[in-house]
LOTI-359899 format. One record per residue: x negated, y, z negated of N, C-alpha, C in turn. Coordinates in pm, whole numbers, m for minus. Layout:
<atoms>
     n.u     n.v     n.w    ca.u    ca.v    ca.w     c.u     c.v     c.w
       X       Y       Z       X       Y       Z       X       Y       Z
...
</atoms>
This chain:
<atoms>
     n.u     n.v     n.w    ca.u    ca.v    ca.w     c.u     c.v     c.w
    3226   m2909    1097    3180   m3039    1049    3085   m3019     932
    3115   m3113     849    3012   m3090     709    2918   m3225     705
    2802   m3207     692    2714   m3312     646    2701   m3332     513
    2700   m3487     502    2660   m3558     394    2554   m3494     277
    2546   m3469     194    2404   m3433     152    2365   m3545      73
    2236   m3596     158    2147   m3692     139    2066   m3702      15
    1986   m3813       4    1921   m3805    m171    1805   m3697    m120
    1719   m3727     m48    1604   m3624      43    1668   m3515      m6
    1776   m3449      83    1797   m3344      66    1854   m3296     m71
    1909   m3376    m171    1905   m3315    m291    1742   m3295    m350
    1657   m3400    m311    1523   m3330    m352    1477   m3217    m335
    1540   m3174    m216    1444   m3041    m137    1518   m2944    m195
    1688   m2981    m237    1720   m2848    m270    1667   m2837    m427
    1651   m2937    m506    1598   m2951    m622    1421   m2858    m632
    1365   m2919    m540    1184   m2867    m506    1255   m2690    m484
    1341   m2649    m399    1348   m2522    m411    1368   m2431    m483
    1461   m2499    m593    1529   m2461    m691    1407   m2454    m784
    1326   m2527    m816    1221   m2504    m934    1125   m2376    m855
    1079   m2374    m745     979   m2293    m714    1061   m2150    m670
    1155   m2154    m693    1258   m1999    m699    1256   m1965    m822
    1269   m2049    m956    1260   m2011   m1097    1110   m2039   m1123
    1017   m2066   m1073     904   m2059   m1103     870   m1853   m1064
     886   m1877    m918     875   m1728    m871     907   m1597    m957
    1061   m1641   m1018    1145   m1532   m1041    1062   m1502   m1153
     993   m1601   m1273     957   m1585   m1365     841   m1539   m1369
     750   m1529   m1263     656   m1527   m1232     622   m1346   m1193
     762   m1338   m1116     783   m1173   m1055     817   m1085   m1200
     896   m1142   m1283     903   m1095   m1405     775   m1054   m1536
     746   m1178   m1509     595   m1104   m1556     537   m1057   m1550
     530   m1046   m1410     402    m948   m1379     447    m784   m1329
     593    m762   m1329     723    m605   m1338     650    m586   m1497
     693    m698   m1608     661    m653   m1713     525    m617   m1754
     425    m683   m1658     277    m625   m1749     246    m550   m1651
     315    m514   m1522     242    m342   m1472     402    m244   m1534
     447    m228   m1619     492    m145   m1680     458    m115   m1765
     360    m173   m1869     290    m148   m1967     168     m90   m1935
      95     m27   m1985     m18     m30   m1984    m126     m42   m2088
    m210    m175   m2071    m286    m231   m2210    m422    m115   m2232
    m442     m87   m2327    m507       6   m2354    m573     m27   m2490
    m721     m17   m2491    m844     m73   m2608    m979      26   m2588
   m1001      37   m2694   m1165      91   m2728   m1256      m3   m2793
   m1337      22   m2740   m1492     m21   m2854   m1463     m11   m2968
   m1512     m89   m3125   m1477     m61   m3240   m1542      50   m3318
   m1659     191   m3218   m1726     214   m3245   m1731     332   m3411
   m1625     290   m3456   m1534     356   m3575   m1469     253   m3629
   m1387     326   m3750   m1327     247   m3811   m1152     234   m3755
   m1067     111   m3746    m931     141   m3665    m892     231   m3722
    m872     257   m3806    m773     330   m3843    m796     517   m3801
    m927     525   m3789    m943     671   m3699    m909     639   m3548
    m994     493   m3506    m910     499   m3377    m787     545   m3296
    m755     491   m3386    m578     469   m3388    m543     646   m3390
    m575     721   m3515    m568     806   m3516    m585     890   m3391
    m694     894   m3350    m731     963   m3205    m697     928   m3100
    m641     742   m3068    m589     807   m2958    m425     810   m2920
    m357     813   m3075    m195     860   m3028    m162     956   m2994
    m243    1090   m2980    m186    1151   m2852    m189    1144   m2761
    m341    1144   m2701    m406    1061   m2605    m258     966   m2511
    m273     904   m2638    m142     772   m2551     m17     834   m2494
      63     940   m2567     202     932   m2570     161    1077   m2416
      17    1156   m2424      12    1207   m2316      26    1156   m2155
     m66     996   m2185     m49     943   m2036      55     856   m1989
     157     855   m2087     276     807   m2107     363     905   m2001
     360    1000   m2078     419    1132   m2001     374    1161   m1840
     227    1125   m1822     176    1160   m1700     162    1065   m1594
     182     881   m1617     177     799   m1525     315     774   m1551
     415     775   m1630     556     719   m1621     533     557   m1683
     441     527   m1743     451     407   m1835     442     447   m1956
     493     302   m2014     463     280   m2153     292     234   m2198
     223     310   m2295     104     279   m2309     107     250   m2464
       4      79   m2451      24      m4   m2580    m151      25   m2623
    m170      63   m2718    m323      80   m2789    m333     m77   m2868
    m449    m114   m2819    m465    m291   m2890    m590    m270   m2939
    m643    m215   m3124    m738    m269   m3128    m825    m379   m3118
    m954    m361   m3082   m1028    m525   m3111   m1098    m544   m3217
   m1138    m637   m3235   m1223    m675   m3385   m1409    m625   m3323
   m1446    m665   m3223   m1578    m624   m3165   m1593    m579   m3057
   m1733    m567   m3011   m1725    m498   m2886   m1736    m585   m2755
   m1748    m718   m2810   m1749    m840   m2745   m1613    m853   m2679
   m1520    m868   m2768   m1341    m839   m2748   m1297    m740   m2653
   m1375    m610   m2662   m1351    m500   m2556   m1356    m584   m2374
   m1461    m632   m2398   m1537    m670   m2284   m1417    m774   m2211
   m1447    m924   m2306   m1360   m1013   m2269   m1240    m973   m2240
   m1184    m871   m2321   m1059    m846   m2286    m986    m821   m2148
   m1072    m718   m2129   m1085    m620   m1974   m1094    m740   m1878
   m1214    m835   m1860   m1266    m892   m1784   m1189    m991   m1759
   m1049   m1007   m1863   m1059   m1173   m1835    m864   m1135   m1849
    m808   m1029   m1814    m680    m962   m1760    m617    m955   m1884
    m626    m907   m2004    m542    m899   m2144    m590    m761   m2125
    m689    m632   m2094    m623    m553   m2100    m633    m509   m1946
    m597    m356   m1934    m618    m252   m1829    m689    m119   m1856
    m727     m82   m1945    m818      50   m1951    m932       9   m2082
   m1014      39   m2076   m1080      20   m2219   m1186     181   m2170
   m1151     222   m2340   m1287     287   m2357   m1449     188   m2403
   m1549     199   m2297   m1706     180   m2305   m1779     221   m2332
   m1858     241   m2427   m2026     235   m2403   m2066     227   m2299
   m2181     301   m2273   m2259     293   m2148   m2272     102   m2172
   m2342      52   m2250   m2365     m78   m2282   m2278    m207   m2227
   m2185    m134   m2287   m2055    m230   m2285   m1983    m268   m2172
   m2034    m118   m2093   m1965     m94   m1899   m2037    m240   m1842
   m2172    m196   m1899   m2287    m281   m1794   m2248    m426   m1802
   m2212    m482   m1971   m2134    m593   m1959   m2075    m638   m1927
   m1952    m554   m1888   m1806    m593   m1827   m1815    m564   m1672
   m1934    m477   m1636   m1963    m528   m1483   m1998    m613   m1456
   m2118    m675   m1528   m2175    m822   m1487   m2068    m930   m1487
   m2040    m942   m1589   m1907   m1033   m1680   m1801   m1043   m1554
   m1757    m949   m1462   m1673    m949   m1365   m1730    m959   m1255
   m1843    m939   m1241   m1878    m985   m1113   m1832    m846   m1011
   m1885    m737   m1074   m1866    m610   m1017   m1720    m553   m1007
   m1640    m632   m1090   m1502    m619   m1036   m1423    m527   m1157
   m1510    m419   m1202   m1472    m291   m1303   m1512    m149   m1260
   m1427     m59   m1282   m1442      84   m1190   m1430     147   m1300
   m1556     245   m1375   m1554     350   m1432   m1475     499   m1371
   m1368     522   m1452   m1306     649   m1406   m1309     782   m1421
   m1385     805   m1569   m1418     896   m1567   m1494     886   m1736
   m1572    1046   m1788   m1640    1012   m1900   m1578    1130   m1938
   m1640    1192   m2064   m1644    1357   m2153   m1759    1406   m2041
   m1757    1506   m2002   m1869    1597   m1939   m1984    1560   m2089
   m1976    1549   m2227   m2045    1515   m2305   m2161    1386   m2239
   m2061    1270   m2206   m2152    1182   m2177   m2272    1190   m2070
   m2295    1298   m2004   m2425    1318   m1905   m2526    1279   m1981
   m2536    1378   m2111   m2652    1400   m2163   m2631    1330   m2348
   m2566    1241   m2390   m2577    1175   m2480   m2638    1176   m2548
   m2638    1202   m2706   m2782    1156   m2773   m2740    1070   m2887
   m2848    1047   m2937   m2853     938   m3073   m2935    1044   m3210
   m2913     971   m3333   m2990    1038   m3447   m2995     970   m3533
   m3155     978   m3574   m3210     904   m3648   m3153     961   m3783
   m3179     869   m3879   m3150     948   m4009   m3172     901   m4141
   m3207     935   m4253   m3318     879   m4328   m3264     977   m4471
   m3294     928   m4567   m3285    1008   m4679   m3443    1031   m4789
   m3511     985   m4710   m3634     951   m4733   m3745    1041   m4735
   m3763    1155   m4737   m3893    1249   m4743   m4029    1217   m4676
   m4047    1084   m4644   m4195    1006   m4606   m4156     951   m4466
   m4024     986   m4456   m4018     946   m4294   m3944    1063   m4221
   m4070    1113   m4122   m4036    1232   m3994   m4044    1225   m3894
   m4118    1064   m3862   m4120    1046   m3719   m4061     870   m3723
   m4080     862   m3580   m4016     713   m3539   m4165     633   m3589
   m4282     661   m3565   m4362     560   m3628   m4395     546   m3733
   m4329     634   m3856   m4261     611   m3974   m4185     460   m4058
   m4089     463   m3900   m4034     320   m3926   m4113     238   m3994
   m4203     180   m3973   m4293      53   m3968   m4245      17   m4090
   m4279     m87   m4150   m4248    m141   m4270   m4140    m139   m4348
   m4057     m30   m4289   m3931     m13   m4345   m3806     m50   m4291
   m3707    m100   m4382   m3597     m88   m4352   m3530     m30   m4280
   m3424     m85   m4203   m3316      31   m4108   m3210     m32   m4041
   m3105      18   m4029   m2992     m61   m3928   m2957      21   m3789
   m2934     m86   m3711   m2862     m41   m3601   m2692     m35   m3607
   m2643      11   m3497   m2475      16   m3562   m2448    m171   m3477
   m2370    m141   m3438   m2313    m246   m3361   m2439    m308   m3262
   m2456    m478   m3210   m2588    m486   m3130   m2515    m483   m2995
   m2396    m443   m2913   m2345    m369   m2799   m2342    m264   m2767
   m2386    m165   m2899   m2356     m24   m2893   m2487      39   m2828
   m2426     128   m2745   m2599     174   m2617   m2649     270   m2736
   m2559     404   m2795   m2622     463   m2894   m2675     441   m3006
   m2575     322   m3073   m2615     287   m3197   m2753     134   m3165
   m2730     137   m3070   m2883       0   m3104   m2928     m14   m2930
   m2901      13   m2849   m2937     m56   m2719   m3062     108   m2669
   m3000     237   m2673   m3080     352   m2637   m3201     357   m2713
   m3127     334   m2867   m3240     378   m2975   m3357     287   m2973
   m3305     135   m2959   m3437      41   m2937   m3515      73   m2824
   m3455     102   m2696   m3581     156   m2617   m3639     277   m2622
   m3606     368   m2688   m3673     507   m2733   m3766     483   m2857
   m3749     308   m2929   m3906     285   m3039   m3992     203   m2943
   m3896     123   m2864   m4048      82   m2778   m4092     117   m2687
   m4064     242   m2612   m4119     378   m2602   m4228     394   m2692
   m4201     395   m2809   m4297     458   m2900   m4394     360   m2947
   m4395     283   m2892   m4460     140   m2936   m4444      92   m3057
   m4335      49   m3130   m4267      58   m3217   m4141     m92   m3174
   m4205    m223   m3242   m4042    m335   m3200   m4022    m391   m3346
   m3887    m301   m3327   m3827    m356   m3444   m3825    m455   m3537
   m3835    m565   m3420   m3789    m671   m3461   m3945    m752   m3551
   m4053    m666   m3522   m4194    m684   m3564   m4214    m614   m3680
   m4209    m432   m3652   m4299    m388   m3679   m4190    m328   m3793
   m4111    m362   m3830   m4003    m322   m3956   m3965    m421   m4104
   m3974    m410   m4157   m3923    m512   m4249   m3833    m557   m4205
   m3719    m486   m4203   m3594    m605   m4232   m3521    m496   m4129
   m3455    m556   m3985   m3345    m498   m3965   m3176    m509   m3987
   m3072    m454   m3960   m2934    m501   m3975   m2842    m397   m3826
   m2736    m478   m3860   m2629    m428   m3741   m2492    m372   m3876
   m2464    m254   m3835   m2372    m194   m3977   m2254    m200   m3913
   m2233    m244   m3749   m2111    m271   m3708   m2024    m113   m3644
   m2117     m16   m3699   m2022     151   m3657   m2144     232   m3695
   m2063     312   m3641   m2166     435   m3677   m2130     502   m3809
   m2010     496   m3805   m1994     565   m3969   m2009     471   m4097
   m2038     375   m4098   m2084     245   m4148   m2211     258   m4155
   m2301     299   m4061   m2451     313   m4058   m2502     451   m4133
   m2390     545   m4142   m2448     705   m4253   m2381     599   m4335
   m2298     532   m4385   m2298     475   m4516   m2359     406   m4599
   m2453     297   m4501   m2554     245   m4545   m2686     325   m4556
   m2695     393   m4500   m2860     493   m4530   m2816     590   m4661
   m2702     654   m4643   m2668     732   m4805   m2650     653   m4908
   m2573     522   m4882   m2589     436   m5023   m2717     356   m5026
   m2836     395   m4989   m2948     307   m4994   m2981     171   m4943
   m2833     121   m4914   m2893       7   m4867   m3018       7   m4752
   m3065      96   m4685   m3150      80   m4596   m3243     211   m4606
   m3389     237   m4527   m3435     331   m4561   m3401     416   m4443
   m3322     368   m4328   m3319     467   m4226   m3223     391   m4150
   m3175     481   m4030   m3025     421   m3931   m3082     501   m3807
   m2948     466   m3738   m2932     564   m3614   m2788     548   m3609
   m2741     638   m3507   m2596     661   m3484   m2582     767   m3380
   m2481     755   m3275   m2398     870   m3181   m2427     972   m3263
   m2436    1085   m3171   m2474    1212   m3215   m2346    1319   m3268
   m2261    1241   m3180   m2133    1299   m3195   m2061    1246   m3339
   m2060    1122   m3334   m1989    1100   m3462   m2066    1149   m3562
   m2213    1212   m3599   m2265    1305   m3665   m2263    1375   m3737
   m2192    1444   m3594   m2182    1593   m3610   m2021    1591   m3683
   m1924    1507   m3624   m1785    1483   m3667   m1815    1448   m3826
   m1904    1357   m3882   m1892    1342   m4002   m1938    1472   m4111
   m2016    1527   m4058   m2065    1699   m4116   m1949    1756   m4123
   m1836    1818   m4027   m1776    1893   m4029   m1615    1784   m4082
   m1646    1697   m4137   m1536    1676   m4239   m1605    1641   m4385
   m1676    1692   m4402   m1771    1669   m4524   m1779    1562   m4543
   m1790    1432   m4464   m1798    1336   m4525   m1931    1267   m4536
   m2031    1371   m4473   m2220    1328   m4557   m2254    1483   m4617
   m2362    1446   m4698   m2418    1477   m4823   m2511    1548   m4742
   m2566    1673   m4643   m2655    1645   m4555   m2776    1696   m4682
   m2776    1744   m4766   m2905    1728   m4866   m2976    1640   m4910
   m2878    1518   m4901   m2933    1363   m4899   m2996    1262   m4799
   m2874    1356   m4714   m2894    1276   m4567   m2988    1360   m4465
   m3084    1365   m4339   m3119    1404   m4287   m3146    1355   m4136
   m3136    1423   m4036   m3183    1388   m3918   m3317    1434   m3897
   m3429    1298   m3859   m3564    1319   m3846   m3570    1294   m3712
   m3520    1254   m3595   m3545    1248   m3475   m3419    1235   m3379
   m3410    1295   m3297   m3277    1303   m3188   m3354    1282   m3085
   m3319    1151   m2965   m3308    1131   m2818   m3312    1205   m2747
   m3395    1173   m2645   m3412    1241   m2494   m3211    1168   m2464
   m3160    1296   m2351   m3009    1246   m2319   m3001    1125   m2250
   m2882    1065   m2254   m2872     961   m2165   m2744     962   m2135
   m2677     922   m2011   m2553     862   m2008   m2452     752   m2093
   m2345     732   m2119   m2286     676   m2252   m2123     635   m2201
   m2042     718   m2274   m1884     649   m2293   m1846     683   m2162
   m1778     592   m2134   m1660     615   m2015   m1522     524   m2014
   m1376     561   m1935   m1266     506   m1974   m1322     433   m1866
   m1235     316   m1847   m1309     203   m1697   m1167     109   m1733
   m1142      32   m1602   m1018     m43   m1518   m1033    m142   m1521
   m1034    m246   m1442   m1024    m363   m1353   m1059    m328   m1230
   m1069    m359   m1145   m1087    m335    m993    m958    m325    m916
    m888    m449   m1001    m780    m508    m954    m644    m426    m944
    m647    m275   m1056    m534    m208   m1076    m520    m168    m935
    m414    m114    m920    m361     m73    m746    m425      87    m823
    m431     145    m687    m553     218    m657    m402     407    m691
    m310     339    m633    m187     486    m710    m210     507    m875
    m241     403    m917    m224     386   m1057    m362     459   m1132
    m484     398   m1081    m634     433   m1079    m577     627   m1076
    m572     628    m950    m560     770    m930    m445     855   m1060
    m362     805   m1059    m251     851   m1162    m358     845   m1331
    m378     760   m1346    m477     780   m1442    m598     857   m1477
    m672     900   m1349    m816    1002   m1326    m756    1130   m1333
    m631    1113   m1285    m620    1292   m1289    m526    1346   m1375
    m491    1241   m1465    m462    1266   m1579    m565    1343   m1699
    m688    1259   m1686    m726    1285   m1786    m834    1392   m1704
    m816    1402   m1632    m945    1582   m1572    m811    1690   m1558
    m693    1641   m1561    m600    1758   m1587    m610    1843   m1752
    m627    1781   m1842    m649    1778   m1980    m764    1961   m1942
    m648    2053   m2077    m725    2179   m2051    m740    2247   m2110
    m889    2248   m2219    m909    2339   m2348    m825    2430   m2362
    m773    2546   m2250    m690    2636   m2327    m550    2576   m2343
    m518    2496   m2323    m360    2441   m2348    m349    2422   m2456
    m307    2452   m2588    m294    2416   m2710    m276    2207   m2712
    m169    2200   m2676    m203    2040   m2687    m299    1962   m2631
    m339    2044   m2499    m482    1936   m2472    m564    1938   m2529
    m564    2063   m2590    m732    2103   m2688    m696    1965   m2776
    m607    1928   m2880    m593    1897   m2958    m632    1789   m2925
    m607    1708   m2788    m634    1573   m2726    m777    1549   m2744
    m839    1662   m2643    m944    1667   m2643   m1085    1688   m2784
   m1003    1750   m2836   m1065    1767   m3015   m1104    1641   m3052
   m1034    1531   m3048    m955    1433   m3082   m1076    1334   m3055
   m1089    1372   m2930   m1191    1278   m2827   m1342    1328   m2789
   m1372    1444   m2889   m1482    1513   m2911   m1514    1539   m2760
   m1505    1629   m2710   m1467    1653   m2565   m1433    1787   m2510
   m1507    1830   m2444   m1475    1969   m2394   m1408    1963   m2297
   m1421    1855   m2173   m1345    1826   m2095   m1343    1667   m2008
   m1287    1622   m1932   m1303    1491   m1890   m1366    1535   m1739
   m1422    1474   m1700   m1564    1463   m1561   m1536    1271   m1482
   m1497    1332   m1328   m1518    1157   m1317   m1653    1152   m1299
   m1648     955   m1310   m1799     940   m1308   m1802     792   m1196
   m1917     732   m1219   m1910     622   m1108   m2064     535   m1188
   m2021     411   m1119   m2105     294   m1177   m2274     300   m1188
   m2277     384   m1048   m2445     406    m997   m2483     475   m1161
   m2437     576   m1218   m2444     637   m1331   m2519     562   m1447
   m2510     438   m1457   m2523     349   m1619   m2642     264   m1541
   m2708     276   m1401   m2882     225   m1407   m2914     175   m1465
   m2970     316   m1520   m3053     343   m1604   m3031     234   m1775
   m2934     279   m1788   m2846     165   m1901   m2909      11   m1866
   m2857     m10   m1763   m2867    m154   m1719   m3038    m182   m1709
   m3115     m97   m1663   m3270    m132   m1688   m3273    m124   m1835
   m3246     m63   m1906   m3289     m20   m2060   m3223    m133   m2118
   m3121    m229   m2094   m3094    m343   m2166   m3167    m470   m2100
   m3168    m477   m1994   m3292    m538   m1937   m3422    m633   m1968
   m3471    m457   m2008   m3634    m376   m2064   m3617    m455   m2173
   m3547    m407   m2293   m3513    m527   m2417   m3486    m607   m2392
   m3463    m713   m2316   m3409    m832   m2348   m3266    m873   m2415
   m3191    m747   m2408   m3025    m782   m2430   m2949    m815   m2329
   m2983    m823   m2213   m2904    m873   m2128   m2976   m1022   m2059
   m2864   m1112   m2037   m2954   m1248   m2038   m2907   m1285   m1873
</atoms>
């Protein structure tokens, strides 16, 4: 015996029919964005070195989780944050700074995975072309930029290591600026625009050994007590095979391997170290202490 099919029941098969193509489309999306993997840094450079450094990087963890990995620069370090926090990406490289943001911002819901064994002990450097300035209470009256105002090395460490020194910028200097990078900030202290900077210690040392500062012009008058700094960091939300597939990717990475060195070169890095949230405290009091975190 066959029944009638009723108007009701063409509704219901209608109501099923949309929430089966709602589903399907729904299951599709989300096959397609855990096959990818979204991948962003801090702008703490210019893209186009970014980019540079991390296509091996990429096509390595390509090879080692079995996805496709998409590099998305951002325009700031604001973008890093939002990004992560708000599901456009899945990995970002952080700043110690930037972590602390995108923890709050989530509501604890970001897992640092690992750093450079570099980042334990972090430093910053002052730098000046100036002969009349050798110390930080030098500053006073003078000019100077910070890099980016997210960046822990380029402006968040260094401001609490002057008011440390009893030394606030925002007082006891003429004029400050944000140069947006660190290699932007040796550009502005060698072309005069300013009488002094700071910047990562590392990108530094990277700009010395491609000749691209003058160091007869340029000088470092003060380097930081260490601090903790960069780390790669998640979502909370990634499934935890994936987390793992990713950590031991990058602590597999192995100076004597000819291609990892190169990775690692890449990423100024002797080797990758996991790390964990308790780590960036100290960070989180020191933005605090200033008044950058609201």
């Amino acid at each position: 015996m066959r029944f009638p099919v009723t108007k009701n029941r063409q509704h219901i098969y209608y109501a099923l029919s949309v929430i089966c193509l709602i589903f399907s489309f729904w299951a599709g999306q989300n096959a397609q964005a855990e096959s990818v993997l979204r991948v962003s840094a801090i702008p703490d450079e210019s893209p186009t070195e970014l980019q540079r450094k991390f296509k091996p990087l990429g096509e390595y963890l390509e090879n080692k989780i079995g996805m496709k990995v998409l590099f998305t620069p951002v325009t700031d370090y604001a973008a890093a944050v939002e990004g992560l926090t708000h599901n456009q990406l899945d990995l970002v490289w952080f700043g110690g700074f930037t972590f602390i943001q995108a923890k709050i911002r989530s509501n604890n819901r970001v897992i640092p995975l690992v750093q450079r064994a570099e980042d334990e002990q972090f430093k910053s450097v002052f730098i000046t072309t100036r002969r009349d300035i050798t110390r930080l209470q030098d500053l006073k009256g003078k000019t100077f930029t910070f890099g980016s105002e997210s960046s822990t090395s380029g402006h968040l460490m260094p401001r609490s290591f002057l008011l440390a020194a009893h030394i606030n910028p925002d007082n006891d200097m003429k004029r400050i600026a944000f140069s947006g990078a660190h290699d932007a900030t040796v550009a502005a202290v060698a072309g005069g625009k300013v009488d002094a900077g700071v910047l990562n210690n590392s990108v530094w040392e990277k700009l010395i050994a491609q000749g691209k500062v003058d160091i007869a012009a340029v000088h470092v008058f003060y380097t930081t007590p260490g601090f903790y700094d960069y780390n790669w960091t998640v979502r909370a939300d990634m499934s935890k095979p994936l987390r793992e597939k990713i950590t031991n990717a990058f602590l597999a990475l192995d100076p004597r391997n000819p291609q990892d060195k190169i990775i690692l070169d890449l990423q100024r890095a002797t080797r990758f170290i996991p790390t964990k949230a308790e780590n960036y405290t100290a960070i989180e009091a020191a933005a605090r202490n200033a008044g950058l975190l609201k």
